[in-house]
ZAGU-868646 format. One record per atom (N, C-alpha, C): residue in one letter; x, y, z. Coordinates in steps of 0.02 Angstrom, whole numbers, padded with zeros to 5 digits, always signed. Each point is the difference from the previous one (the first is absolute). Last residue first. Example, Ala and Ser with C-alpha at 12.3 -4.5 7.8 and 13.67 -1.06 7.14 Angstrom:
<sites>
S+00642-00112+00354
S+00042+00059+00003
S-00039+00055+00037
A+00015-00286-00004
A-00045+00059+00000
A+00045+00060+00000
</sites>
This chain:
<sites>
X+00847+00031-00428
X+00026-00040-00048
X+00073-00033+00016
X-00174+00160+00120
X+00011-00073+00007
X+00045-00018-00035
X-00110+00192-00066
X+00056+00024+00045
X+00030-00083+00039
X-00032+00039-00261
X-00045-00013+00045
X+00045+00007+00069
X+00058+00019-00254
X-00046+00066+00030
X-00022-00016+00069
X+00081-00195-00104
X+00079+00073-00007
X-00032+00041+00041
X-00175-00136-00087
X+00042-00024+00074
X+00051+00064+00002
X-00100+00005-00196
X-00041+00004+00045
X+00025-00005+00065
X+00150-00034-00188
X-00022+00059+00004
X-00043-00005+00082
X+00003-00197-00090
X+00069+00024+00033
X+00009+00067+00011
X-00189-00113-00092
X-00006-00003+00063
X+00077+00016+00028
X-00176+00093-00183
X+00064-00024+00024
X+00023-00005+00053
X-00233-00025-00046
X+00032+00063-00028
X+00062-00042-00002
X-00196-00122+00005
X+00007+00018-00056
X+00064+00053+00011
X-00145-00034+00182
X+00027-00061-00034
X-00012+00056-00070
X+00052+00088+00228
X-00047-00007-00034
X+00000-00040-00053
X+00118-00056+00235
X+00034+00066-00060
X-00074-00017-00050
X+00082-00071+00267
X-00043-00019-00058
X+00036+00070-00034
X+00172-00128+00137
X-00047+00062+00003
X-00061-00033-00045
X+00197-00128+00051
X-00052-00010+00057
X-00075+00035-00010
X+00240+00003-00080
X+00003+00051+00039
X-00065-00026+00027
X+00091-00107-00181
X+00067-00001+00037
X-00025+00066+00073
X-00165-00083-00178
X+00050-00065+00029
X+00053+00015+00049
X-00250+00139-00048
X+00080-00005-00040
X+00035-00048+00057
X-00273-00011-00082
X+00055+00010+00056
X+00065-00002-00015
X-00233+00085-00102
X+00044-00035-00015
X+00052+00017+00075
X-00277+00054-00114
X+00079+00026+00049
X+00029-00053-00018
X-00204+00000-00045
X+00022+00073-00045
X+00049+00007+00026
X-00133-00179+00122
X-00024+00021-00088
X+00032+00079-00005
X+00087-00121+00218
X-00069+00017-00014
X+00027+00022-00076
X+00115-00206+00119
X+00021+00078+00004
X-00064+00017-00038
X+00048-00205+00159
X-00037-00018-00088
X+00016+00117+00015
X+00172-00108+00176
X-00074+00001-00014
X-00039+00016-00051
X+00226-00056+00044
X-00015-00071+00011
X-00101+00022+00006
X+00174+00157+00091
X+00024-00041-00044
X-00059-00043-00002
X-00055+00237+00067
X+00022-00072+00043
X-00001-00049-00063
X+00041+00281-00018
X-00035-00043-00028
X+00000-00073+00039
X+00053+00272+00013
X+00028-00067+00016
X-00054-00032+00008
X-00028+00222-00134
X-00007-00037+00041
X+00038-00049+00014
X-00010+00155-00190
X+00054+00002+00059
X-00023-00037+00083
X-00197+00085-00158
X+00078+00002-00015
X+00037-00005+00037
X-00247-00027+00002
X+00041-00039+00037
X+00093+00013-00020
X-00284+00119+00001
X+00046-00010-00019
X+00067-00050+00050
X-00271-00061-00047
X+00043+00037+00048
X+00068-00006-00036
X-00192-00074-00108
X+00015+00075+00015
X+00027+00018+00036
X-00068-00209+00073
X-00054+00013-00044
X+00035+00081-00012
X+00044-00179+00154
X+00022+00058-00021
X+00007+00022-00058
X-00105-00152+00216
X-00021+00023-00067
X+00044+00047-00026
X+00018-00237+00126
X+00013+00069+00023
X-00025+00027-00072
X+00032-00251+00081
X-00068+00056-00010
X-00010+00051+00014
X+00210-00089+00078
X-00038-00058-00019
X-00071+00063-00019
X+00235+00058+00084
X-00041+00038-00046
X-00076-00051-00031
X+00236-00011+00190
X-00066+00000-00028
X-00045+00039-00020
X+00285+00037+00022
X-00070+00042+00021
X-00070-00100-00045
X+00257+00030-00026
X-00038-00028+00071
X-00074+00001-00004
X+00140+00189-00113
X+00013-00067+00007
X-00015-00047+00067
X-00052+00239-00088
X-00054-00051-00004
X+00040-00064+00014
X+00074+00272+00003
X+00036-00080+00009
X-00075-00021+00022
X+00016+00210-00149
X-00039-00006+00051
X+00027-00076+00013
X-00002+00160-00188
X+00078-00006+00038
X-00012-00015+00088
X-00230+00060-00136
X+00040+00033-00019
X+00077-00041+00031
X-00259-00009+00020
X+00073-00046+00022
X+00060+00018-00023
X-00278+00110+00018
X+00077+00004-00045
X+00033-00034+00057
X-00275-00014-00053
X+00068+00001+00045
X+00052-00007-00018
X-00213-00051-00125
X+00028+00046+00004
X+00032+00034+00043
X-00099-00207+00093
X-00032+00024-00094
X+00042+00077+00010
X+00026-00185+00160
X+00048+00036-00014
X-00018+00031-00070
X-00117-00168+00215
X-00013+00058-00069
X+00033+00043+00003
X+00045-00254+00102
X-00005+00068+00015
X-00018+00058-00054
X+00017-00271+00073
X-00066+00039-00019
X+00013+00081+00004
X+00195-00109+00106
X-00048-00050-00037
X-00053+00048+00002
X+00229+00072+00068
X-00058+00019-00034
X-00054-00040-00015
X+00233+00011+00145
X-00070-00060-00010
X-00054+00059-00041
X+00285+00035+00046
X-00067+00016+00026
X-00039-00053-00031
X+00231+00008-00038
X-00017-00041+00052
X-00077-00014+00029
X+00128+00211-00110
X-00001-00055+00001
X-00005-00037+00061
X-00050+00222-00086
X-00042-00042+00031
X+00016-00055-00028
X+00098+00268+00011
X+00010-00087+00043
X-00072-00018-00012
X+00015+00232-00134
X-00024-00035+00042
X+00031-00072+00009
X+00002+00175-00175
X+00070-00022+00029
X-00002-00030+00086
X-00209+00091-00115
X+00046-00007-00052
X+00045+00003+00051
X-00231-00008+00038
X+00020-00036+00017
X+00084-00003-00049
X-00259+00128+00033
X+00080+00007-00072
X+00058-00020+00070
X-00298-00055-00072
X+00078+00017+00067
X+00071-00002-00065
X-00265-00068-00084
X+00059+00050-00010
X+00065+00018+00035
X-00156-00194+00104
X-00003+00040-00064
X+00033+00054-00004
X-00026-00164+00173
X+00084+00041-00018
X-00011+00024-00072
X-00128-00147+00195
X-00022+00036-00070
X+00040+00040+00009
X+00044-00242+00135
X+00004+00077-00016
X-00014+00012-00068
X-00008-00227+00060
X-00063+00026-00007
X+00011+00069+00000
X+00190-00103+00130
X-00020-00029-00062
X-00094+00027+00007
X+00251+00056+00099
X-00051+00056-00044
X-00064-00057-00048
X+00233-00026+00198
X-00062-00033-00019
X-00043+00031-00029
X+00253+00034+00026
X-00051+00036+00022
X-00052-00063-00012
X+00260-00006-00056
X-00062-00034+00035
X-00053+00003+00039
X+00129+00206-00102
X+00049-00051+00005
X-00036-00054+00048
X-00045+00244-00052
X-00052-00041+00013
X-00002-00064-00018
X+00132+00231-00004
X+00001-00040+00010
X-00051-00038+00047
X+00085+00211-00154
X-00066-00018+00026
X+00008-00053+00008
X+00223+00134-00076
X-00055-00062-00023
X-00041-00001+00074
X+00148+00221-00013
X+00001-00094-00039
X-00067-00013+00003
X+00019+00228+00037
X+00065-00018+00007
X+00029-00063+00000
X-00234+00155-00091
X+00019-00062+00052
X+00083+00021-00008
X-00143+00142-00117
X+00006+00015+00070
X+00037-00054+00027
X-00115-00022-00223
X+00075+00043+00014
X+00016+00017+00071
X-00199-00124-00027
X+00060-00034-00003
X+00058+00050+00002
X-00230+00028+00108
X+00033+00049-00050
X+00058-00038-00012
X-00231-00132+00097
X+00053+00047+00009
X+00039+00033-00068
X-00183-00144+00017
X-00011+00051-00026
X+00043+00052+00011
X-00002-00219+00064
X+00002-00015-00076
X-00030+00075-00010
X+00015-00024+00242
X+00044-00023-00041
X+00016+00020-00094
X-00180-00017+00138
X+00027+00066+00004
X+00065-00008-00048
X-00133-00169+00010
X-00040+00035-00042
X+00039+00087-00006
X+00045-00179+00126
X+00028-00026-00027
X-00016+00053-00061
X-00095+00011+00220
X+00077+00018-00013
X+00012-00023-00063
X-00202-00050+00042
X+00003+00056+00006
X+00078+00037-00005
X-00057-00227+00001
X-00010+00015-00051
X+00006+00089-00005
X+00016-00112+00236
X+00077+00006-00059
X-00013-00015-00085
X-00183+00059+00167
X+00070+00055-00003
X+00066-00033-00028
X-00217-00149-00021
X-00010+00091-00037
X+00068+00027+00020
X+00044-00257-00023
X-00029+00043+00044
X+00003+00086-00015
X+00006-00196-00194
X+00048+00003+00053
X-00046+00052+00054
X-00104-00182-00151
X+00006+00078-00002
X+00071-00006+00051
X-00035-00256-00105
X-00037+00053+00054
X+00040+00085-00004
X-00041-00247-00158
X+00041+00049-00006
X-00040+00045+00044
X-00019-00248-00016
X-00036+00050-00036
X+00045+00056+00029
X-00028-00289-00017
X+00034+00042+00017
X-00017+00056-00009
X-00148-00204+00053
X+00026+00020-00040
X+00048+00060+00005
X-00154-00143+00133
X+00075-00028+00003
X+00025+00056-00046
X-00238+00002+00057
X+00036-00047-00045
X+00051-00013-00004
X-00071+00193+00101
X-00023-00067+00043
X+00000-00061-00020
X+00157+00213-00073
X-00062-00010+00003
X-00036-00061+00055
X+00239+00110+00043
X-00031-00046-00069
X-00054+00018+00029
X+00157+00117+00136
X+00043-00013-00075
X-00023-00039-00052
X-00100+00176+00189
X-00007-00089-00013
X+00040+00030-00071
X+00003+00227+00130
X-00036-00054-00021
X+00035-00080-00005
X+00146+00241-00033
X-00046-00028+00023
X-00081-00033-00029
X+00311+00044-00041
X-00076+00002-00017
X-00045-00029+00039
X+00231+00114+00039
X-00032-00062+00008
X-00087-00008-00007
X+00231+00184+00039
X-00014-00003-00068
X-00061-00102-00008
X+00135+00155+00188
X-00078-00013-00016
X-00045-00011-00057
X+00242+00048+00029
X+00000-00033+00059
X-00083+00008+00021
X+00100+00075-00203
X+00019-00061-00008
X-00016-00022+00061
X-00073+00216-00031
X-00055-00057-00025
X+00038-00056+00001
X+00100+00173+00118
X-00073-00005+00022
X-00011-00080-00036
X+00169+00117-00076
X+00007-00071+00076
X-00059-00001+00019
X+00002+00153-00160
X+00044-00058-00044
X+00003-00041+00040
X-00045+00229+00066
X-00075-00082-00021
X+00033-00038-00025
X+00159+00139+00097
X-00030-00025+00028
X-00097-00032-00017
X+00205+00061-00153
X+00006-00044+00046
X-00060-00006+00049
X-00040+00163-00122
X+00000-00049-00041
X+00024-00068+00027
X+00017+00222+00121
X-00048-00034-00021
X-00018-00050-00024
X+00191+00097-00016
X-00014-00026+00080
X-00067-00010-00008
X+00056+00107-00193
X+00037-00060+00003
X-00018-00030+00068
X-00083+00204-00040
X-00006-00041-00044
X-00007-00066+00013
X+00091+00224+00086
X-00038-00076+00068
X-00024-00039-00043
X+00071+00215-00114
X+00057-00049+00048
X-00009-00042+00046
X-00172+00112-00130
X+00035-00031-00046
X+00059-00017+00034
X-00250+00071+00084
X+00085+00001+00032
X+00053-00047-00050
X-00247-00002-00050
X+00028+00074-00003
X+00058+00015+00055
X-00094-00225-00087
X+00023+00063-00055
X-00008+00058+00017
X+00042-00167+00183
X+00033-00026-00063
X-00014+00047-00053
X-00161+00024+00150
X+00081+00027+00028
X+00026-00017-00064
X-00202-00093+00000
X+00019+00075-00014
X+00052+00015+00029
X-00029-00213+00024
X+00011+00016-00088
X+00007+00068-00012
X-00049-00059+00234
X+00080-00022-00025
X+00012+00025-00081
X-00241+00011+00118
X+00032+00056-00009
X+00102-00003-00005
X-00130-00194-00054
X-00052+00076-00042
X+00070+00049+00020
X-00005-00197+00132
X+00030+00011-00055
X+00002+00045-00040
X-00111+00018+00189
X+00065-00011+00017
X+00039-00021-00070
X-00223-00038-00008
X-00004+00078+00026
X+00085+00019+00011
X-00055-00231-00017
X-00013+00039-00061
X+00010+00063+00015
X+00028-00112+00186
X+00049-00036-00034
X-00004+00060-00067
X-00200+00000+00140
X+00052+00045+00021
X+00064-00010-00042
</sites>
């Protein structure tokens, strides 16, 4: 039922372009306040392993990352959510809260982060593999992915190689 109930929230969201936003808040609390992966947190060996999150709050999450960003009126906040093992392939997660969040193991293969606060955020064995990251907030102090660069005075990632004073200037964070 949860799913069925989400389904039909996402359809509102694109065909009442002024409930958009109220929407968005309301899976946005959905999943931070059921955002808790299910199952055993180890094998029977002790060993640690990365559990699915539950179908309706993968299901929301799925709505989510397919919402109409121009529609929002801020940031998708999912500010110490627990998303770890979320498949967040492609989701366009751009100017999305998720600091603080727990991604461990999360597939971010071609998902835009676009000016998206990551600070905080666990990212321990996250794939973002192709995911764009311009203008992301970056968590000090974490190894920054192959083709980006973190600018010093704003936090942001910036594509490595451009200019990073230029780059930032342009950034709505900056």
């Amino acid at each position: 039922m949860r799913i069925g109930g989400i389904r039909v929230l996402e359809r509102v969201a694109r065909e009442a372009p002024a409930e958009h936003p109220a929407v968005m808040v309301m899976v946005a609390a959905f999943i931070r306040e059921r955002a808790h992966p299910q199952g055993p947190p180890a094998d029977p060996g002790g060993e640690a392993r990365e559990r699915p999150l539950r179908p309706d709050v993968q299901a929301a999450m799925t709505a989510v990352g397919r919402r109409l960003g121009e529609r929002d009126t801020g940031p998708v906040d999912f500010a110490r959510a627990d998303l770890t093992g979320a498949d967040l392939t492609s989701a366009n997660l751009t100017s999305a809260d998720l600091s603080g969040a727990r991604l461990t193991g999360a597939d971010l293969t071609g998902a835009c982060l676009a000016d998206t606060d990551l600070n905080g955020a666990d990212l321990t064995r996250t794939d973002l593999t192709r995911t764009e990251l311009t203008g992301a907030l970056w968590p000090q102090g974490w190894p920054v992915p192959a083709g980006w660069t973190r600018h010093a005075g704003s936090g942001q990632l910036i594509p490595a190689g451009a200019d990073a004073e230029k780059t930032a200037a342009n950034q709505p964070h900056g």
